[in-house]
C-alpha positions as CSV (number, residue, x, y, z in Angstrom):
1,X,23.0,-3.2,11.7
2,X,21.4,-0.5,10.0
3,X,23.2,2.6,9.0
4,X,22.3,6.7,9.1
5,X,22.6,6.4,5.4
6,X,19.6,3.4,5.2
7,X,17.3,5.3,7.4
8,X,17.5,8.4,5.7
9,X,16.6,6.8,2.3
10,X,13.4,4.5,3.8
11,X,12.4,8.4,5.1
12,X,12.2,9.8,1.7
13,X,9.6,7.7,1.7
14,X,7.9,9.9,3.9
15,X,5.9,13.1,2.5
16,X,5.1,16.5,3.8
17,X,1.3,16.3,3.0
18,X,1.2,20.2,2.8
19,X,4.2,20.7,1.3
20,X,3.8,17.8,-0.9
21,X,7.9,16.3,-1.0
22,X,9.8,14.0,1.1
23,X,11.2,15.1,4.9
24,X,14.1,14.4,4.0
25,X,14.1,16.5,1.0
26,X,13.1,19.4,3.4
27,X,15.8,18.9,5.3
28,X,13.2,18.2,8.2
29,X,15.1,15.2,9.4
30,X,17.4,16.8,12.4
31,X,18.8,13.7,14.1
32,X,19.0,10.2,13.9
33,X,20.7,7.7,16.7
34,X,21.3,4.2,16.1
35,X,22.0,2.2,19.5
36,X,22.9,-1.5,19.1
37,X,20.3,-3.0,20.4
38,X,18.4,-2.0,17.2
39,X,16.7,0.9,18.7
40,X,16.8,4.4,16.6
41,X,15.7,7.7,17.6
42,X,15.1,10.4,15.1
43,X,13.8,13.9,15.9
44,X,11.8,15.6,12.7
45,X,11.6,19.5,13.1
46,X,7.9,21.0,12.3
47,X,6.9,23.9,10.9
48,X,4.7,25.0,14.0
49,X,4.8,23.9,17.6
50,X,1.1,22.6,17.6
51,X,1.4,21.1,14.1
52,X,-1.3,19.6,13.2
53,X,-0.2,16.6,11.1
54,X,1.9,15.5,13.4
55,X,0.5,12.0,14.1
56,X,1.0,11.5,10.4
57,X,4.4,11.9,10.9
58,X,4.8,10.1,14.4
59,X,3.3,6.8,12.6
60,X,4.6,7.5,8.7
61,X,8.5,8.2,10.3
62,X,8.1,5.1,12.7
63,X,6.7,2.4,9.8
64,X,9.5,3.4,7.6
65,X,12.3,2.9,10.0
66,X,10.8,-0.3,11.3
67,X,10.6,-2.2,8.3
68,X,14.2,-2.1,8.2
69,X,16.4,-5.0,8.8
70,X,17.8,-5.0,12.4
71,X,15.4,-1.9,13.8
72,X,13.7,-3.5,16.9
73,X,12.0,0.0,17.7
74,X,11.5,3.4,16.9
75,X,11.4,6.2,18.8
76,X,10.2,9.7,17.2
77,X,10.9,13.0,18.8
78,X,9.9,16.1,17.6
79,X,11.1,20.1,17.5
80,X,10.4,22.9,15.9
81,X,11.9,25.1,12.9
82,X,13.9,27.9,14.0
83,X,13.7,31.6,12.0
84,X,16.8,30.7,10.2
85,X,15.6,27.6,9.3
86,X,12.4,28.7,8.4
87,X,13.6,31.1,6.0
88,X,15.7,28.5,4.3
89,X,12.6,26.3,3.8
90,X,10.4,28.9,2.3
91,X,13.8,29.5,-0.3
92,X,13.4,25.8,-1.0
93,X,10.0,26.7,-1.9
94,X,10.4,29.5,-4.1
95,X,9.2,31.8,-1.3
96,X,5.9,30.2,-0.8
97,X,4.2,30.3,2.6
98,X,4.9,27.8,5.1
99,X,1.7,25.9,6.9
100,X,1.0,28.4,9.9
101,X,-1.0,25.2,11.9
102,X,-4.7,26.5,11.6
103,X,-5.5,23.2,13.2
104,X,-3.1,23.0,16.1
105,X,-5.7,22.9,18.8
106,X,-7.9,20.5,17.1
107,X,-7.5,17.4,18.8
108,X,-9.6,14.9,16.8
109,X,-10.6,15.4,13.0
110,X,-13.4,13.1,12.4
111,X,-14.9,12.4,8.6
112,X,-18.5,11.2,8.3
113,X,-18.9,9.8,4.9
114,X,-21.6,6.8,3.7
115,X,-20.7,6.7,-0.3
116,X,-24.3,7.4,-1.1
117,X,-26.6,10.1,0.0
118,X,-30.0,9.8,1.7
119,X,-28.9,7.9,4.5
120,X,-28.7,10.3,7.1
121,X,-25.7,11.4,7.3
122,X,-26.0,14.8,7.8
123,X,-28.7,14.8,10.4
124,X,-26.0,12.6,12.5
125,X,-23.3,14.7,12.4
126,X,-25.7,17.2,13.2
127,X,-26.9,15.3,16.7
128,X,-23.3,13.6,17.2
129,X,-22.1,17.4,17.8
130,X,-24.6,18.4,19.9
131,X,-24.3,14.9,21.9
132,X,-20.8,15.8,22.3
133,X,-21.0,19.3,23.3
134,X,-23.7,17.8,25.3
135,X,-20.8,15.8,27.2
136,X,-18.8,19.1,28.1
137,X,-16.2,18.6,24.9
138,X,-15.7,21.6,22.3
139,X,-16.9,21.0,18.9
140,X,-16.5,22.2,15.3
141,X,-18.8,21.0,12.4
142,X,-17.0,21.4,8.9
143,X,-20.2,21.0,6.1
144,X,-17.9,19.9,3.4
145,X,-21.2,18.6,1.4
146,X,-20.8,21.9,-1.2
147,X,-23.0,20.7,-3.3
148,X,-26.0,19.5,-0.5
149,X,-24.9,21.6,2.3
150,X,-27.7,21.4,5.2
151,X,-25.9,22.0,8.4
152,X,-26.5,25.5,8.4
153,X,-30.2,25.2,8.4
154,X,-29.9,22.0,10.9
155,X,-28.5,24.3,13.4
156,X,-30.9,27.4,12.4
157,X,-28.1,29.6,11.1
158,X,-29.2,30.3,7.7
159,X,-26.7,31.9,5.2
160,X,-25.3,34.6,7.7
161,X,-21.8,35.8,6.9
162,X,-19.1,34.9,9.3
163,X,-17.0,37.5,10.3
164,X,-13.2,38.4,9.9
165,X,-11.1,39.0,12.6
166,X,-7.6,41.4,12.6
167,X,-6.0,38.7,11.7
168,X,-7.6,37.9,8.3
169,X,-9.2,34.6,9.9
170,X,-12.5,33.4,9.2
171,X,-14.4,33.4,12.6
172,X,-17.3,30.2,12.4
173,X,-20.9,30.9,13.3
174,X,-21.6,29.3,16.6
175,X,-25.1,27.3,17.6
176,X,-25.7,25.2,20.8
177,X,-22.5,25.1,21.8
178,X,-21.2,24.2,18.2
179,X,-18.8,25.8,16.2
180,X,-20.0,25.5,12.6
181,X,-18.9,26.3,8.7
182,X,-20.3,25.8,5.7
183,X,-20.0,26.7,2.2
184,X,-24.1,27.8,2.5
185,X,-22.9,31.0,4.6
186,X,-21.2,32.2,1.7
187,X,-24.2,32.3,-1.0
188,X,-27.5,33.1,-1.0
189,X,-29.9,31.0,1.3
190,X,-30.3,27.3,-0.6
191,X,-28.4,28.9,-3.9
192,X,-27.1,25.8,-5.9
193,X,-22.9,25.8,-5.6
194,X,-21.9,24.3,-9.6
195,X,-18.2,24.6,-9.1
196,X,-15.6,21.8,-10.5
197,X,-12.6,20.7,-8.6
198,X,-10.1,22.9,-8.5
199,X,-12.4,25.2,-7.0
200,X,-13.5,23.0,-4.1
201,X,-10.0,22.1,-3.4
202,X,-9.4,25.7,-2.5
203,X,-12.7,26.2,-0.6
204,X,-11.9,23.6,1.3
205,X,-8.4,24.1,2.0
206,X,-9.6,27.9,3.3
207,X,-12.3,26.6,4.9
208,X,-9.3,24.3,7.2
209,X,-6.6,26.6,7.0
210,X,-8.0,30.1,6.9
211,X,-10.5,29.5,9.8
212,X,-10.0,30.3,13.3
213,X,-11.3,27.1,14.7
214,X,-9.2,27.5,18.0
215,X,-9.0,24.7,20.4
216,X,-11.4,22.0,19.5
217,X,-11.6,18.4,21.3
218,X,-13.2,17.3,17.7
219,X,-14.2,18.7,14.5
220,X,-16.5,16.9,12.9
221,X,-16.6,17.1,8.7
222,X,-19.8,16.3,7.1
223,X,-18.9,14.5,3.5
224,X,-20.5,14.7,0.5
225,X,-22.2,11.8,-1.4
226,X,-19.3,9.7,-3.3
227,X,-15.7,9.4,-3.9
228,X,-14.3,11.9,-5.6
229,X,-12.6,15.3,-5.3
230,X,-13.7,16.9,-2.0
231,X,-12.7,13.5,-0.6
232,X,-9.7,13.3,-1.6
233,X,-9.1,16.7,-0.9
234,X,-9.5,16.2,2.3
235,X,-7.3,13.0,2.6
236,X,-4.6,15.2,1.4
237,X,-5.1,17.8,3.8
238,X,-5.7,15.8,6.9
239,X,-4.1,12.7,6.7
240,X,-4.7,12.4,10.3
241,X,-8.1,12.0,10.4
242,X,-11.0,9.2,11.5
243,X,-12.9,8.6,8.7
244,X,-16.6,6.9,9.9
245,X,-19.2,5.7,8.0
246,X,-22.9,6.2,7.8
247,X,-25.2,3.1,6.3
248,X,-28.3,1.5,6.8
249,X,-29.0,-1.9,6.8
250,X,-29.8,-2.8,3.3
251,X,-27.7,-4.1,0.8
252,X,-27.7,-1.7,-1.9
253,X,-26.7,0.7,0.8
254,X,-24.3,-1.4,2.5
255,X,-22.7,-2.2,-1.0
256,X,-22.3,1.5,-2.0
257,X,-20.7,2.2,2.0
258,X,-18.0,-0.3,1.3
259,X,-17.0,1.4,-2.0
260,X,-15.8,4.4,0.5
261,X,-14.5,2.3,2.8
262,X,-11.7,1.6,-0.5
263,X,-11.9,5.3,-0.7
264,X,-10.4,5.8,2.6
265,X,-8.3,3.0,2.5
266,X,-6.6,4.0,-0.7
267,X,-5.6,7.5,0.3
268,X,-4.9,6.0,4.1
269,X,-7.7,7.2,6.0
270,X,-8.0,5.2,9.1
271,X,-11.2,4.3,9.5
272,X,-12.8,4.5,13.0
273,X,-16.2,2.3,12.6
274,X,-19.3,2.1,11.1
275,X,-22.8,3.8,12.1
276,X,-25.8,1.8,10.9
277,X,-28.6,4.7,10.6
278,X,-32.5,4.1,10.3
279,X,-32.0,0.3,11.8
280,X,-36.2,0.3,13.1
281,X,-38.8,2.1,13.6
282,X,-41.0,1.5,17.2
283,X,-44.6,3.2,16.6
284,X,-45.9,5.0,19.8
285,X,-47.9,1.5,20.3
286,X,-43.9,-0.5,20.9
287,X,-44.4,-2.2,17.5
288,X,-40.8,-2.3,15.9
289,X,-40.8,-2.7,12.1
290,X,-37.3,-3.2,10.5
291,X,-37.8,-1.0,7.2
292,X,-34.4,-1.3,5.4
293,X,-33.9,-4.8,6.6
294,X,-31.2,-5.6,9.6
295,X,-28.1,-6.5,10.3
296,X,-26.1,-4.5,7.4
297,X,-24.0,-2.0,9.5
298,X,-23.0,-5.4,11.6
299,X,-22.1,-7.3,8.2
300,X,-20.3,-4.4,7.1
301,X,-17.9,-3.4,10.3
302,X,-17.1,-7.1,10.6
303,X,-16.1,-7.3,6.4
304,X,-13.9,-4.0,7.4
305,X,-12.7,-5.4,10.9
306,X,-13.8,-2.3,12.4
307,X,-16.4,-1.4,15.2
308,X,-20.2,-1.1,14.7
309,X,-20.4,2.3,17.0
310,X,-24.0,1.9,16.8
311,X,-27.7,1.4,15.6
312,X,-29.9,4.7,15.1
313,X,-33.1,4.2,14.9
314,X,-35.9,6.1,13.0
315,X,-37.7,8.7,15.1
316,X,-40.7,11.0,14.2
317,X,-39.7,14.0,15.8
318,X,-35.7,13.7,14.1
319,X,-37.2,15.2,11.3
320,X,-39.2,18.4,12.7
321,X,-35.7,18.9,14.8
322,X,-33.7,19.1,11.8
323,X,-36.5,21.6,9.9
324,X,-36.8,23.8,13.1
325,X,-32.8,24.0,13.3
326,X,-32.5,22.8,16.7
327,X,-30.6,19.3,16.9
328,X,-32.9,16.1,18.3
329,X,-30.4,15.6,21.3
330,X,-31.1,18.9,22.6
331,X,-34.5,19.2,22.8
332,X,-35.3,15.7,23.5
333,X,-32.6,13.7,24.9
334,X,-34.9,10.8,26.4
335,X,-35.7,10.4,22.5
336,X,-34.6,7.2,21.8
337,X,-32.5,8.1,18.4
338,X,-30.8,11.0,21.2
339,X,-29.6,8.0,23.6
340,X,-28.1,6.0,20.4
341,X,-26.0,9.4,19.0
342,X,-24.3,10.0,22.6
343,X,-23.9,6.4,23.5
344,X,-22.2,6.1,19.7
């Protein structure tokens, strides 16, 4: 049967993701019972009552414990920090800050990513906001594309300055219902960002931690092209996110989508499905002309053993829509393109 002493050593396995060290090590680990019919219960302590990592931890504490011998199931309970405990942690720390849960009230953190750009990414995140705000939920669009950012002008915002509240939070810019941040309302209107990565890493940890996103039921992050830093940033800082991903049917597409699908499985991203974008185009007469081929998005979810969430299709008016920053599913919802993003 397995011991107090076993369990606590398969939980150093198990990493703080914004403190960076083992729960165990942070003295997080407040109780652990082992019944004999192989059932253990542990209760980790968090730093905030509404952490927002706390799935990671639900699922990181519960595969550790299980792959012991003997462990038949896991049960993981949670409480919070008290002052005294608190203080003791940030000593551990050298006095550094303790995560004060910026994201508590998010409920969902999805990642829209495709590998590539010119797929359409953007302009879905975009219309799968508005679709969902459309639905009566409360919505938050993170543009974490620093370098292409074009959510701002997707939603007519332009590069107006957010303001501050008392509390030294960053208050997002709100349009149609959507809660929305971006690097582009920091910098003159369509100024090119040339920063390397240590400097994105800390725009985009403010952008999630020093923004009062209040209760959201998702927040939607627009990726950049690729696979490097601001990605990975973000795996770091939200290790319970969805990450979806945006192709369209043609293999050279298709091929470069997969490459982030190893992205987000090597930093353990879940991934939620894949969005084939730009599938036809149907001219005004009802002839359908499949430009980028068909059936990649399909090809690809089965390869990943994930759902195909849908096909978008090509539609004149998604264009003017994004230009006149007012999203596609709000002025014209019978569009067909509109009925693919909320049915997805």
């Amino acid at each position: 049967m397995t011991n107090r002493d076993e369990i606590l050593k398969a939980l150093e396995a198990v990493i703080d993701p914004e403190l960076h060290r083992s729960i165990v090590e942070l003295d997080m680990v407040r109780s652990i019972d082992v019944s004999g019919n192989g059932v253990v219960d542990v209760t980790v302590s968090l730093t905030t009552p509404g952490c927002p990592i706390k799935g990671h931890f639900q699922t990181a504490v519960a595969q550790a414990i299980t792959a012991l011998d003997g462990v038949s199931h896991v049960n993981v309970y949670f409480d919070v920090l008290s002052d005294e405990q608190k203080t003791a942690l940030q000593q551990k720390l050298g006095g550094a800050s303790l995560p004060d849960g910026s994201l508590a009230l998010v409920s969902n953190v999805l990642c829209i990513g495709s590998g590539k750009g010119g797929v359409g990414k953007s302009t879905l995140t975009a219309n799968l906001a508005a679709a969902l705000t459309g639905e009566g939920k409360s919505v938050g669009v993170l543009d974490a594309d620093v370098w292409g950012y074009s959510i701002p002008r997707m939603y007519g915002l332009g590069s107006t300055r957010p303001p501050v509240s008392a509390e030294r939070k960053i208050i997002p810019l709100s349009a149609h219902g959507v809660k929305v941040m971006s690097i582009g309302f920091f910098v003159e209107e369509d100024a090119a960002v040339v920063w390397r990565g240590p400097m994105l890493h800390k725009a985009l940890s403010q952008f999630l931690k020093d923004v009062d996103w209040g209760a959201l039921d998702y927040l939607l992050i627009d990726l950049p092209p690729g696979t490097g830093d601001v990605s990975m940033t973000l795996a770091q800082l939200l290790p319970q996110a969805q990450f979806l991903i945006v192709t369209t049917p043609q293999p050279t597409a298709q091929k470069v989508a997969r490459r982030a699908a190893q992205m987000a499985h090597k930093v353990s991203l879940e991934i939620g499905g894949v969005i084939e974008n730009m599938s036809s185009f149907t001219t005004p007469s009802g002839e359908r002309f499949t430009i980028f081929g068909e059936g990649g998005g399909k090809e690809l979810a089965d390869e990943l053993d994930v759902p195909l969430l849908g096909r978008v299709p090509l539609t004149m008016p998604l264009r003017e829509h994004a230009d006149s920053g007012v999203p596609l599913v709000i002025e014209e919802p019978d569009d067909r393109r509109s009925t693919t993003s909320r049915a997805g």
